[in-house]
Residue frames as qw, qx, qy, qz and C-alpha x, y, z in Angstrom:
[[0.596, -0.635, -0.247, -0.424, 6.90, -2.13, -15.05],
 [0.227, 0.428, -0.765, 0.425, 7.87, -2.20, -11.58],
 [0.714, -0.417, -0.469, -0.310, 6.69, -4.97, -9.58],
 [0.271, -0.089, -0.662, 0.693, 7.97, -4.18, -6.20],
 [0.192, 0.076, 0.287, -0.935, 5.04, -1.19, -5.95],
 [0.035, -0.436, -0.875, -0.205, 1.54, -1.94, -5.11],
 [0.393, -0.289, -0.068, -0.870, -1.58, -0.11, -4.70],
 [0.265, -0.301, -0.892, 0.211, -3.78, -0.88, -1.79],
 [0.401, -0.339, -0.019, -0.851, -6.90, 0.39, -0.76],
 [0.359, -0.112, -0.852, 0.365, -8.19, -0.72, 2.90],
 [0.518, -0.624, -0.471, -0.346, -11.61, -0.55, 4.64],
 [0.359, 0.086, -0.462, 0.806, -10.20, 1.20, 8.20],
 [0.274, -0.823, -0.381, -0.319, -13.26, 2.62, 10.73],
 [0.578, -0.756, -0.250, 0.180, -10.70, 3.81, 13.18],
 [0.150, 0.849, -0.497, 0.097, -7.59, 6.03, 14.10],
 [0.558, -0.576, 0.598, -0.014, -6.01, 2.86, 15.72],
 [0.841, 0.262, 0.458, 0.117, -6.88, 0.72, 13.32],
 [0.368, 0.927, -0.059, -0.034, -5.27, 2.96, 11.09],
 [0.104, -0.817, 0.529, -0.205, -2.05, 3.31, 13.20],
 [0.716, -0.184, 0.673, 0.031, -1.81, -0.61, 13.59],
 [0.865, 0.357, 0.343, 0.076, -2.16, -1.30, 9.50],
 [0.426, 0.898, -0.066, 0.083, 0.33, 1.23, 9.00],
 [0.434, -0.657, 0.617, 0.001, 2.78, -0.47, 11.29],
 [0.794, 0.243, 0.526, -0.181, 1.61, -3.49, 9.30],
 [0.490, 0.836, -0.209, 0.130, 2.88, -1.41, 5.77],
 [0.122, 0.794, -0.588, 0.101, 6.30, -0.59, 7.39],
 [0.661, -0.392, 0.635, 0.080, 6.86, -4.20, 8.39],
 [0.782, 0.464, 0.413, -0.055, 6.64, -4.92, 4.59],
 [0.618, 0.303, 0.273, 0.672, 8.37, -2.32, 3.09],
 [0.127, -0.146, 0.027, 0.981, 8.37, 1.44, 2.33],
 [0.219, 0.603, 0.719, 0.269, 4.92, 3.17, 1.78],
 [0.032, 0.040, -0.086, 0.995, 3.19, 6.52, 1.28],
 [0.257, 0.589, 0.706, -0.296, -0.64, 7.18, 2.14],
 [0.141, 0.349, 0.624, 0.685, -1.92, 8.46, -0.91],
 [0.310, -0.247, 0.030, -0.918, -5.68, 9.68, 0.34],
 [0.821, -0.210, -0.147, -0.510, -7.94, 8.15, 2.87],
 [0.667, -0.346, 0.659, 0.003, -7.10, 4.57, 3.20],
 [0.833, 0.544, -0.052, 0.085, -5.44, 4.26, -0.19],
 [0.473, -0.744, 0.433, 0.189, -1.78, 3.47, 0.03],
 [0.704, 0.574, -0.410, 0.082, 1.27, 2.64, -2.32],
 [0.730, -0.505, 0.457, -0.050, 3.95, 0.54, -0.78],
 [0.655, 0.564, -0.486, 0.129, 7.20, -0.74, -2.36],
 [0.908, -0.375, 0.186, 0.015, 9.10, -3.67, -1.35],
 [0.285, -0.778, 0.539, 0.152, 12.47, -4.75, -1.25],
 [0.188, -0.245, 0.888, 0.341, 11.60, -7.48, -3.54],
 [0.470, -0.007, -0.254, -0.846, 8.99, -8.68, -5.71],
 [0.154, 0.135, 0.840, -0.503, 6.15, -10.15, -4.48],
 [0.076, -0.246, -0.710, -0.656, 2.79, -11.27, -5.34],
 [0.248, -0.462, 0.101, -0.846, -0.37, -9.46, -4.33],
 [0.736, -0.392, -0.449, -0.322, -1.73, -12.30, -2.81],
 [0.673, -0.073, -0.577, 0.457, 0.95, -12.84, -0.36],
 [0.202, 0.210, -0.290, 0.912, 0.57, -9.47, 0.76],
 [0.518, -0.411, -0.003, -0.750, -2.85, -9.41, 1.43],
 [0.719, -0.244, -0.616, 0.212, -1.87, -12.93, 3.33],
 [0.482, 0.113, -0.434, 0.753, 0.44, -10.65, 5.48],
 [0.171, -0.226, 0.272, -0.920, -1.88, -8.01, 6.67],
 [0.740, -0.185, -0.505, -0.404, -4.56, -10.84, 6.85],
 [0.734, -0.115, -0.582, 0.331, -2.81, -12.57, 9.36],
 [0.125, -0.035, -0.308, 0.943, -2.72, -9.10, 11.66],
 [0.507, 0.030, 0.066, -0.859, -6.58, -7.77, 11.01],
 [0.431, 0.223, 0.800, -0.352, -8.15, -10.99, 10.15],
 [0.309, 0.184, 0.784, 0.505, -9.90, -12.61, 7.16],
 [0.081, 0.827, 0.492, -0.260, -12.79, -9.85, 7.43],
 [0.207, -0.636, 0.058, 0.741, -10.91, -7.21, 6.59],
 [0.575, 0.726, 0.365, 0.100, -11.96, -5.63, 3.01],
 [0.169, -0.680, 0.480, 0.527, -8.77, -4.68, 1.16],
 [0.783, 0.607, 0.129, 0.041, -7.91, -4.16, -2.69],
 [0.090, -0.837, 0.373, 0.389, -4.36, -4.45, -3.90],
 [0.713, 0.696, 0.083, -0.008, -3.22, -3.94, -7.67],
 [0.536, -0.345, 0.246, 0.730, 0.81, -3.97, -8.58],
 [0.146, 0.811, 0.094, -0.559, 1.27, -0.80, -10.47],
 [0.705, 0.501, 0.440, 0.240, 1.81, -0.01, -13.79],
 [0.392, 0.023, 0.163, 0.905, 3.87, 1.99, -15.82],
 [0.034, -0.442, -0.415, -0.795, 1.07, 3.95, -17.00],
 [0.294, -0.747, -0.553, 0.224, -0.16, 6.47, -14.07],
 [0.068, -0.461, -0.077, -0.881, -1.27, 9.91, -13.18],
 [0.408, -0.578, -0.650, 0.278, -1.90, 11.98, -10.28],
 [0.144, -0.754, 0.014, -0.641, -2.61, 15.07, -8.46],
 [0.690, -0.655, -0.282, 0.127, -1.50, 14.85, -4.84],
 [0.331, -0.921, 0.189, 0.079, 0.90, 16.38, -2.28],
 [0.471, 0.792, -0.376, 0.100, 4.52, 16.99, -3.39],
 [0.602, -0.436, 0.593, -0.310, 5.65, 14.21, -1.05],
 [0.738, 0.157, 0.655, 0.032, 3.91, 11.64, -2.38],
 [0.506, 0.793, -0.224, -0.255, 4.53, 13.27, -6.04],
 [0.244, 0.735, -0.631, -0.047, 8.09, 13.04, -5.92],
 [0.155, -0.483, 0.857, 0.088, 8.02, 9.45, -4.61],
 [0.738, 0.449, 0.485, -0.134, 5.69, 8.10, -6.68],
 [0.359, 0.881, -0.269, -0.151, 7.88, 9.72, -9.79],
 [0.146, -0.616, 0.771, -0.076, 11.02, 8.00, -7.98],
 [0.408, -0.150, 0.891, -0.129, 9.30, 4.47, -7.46],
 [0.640, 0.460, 0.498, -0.361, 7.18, 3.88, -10.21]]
C-alpha cells in the first residue's frame, strides 16, 4: 500500500473557497482533483490522516466538513486521462 496518497473529499460552497483549499493541497504536497470537491493528494512523506485534516483545519477552520481515507492498493476508476495516468503512477 502506499501511504503517502490520500483521498479527500471537502464540503466547498464557493469558487474562492475552492481556489484557497487548493493552495492549501499544494502546500502539502502534489494533488489531482478527481470530481467536484474530491481530491487525491500525495505527499513527500507519510503522514497520518489526522494531521492533515489538522493542516487544512488550521486555514478554513474547525467547521469545515472534510473526509480523508489513505488509499489502498485495491482501486478503480473512470476519469480523465490526467488523473488516470497519475493515479496508475501514485497508487
Amino acid at each position: 500500500m502506499n501511504d503517502k496518497v490520500f483521498l479527500i473529499a471537502v464540503e466547498l460552497s464557493s469558487m474562492s473557497a475552492i481556489q484557497n483549499f487548493e493552495k492549501v493541497l499544494s502546500s502539502i504536497g502534489e494533488w489531482k482533483k478527481l470530481v467536484g470537491n474530491v481530491y487525491v493528494l500525495k505527499q513527500p512523506f507519510s503522514r497520518m490522516c489526522e494531521n492533515i485534516r489538522v493542516h487544512i483545519s488550521t486555514n478554513f477552520g474547525k467547521d469545515l466538513r472534510m473526509f480523508i481515507m489513505k488509499t489502498s492498493l485495491d482501486a478503480a476508476w473512470n476519469l480523465d486521462a490526467s488523473v488516470d495516468r497519475w493515479l496508475k503512477e501514485n497508487i
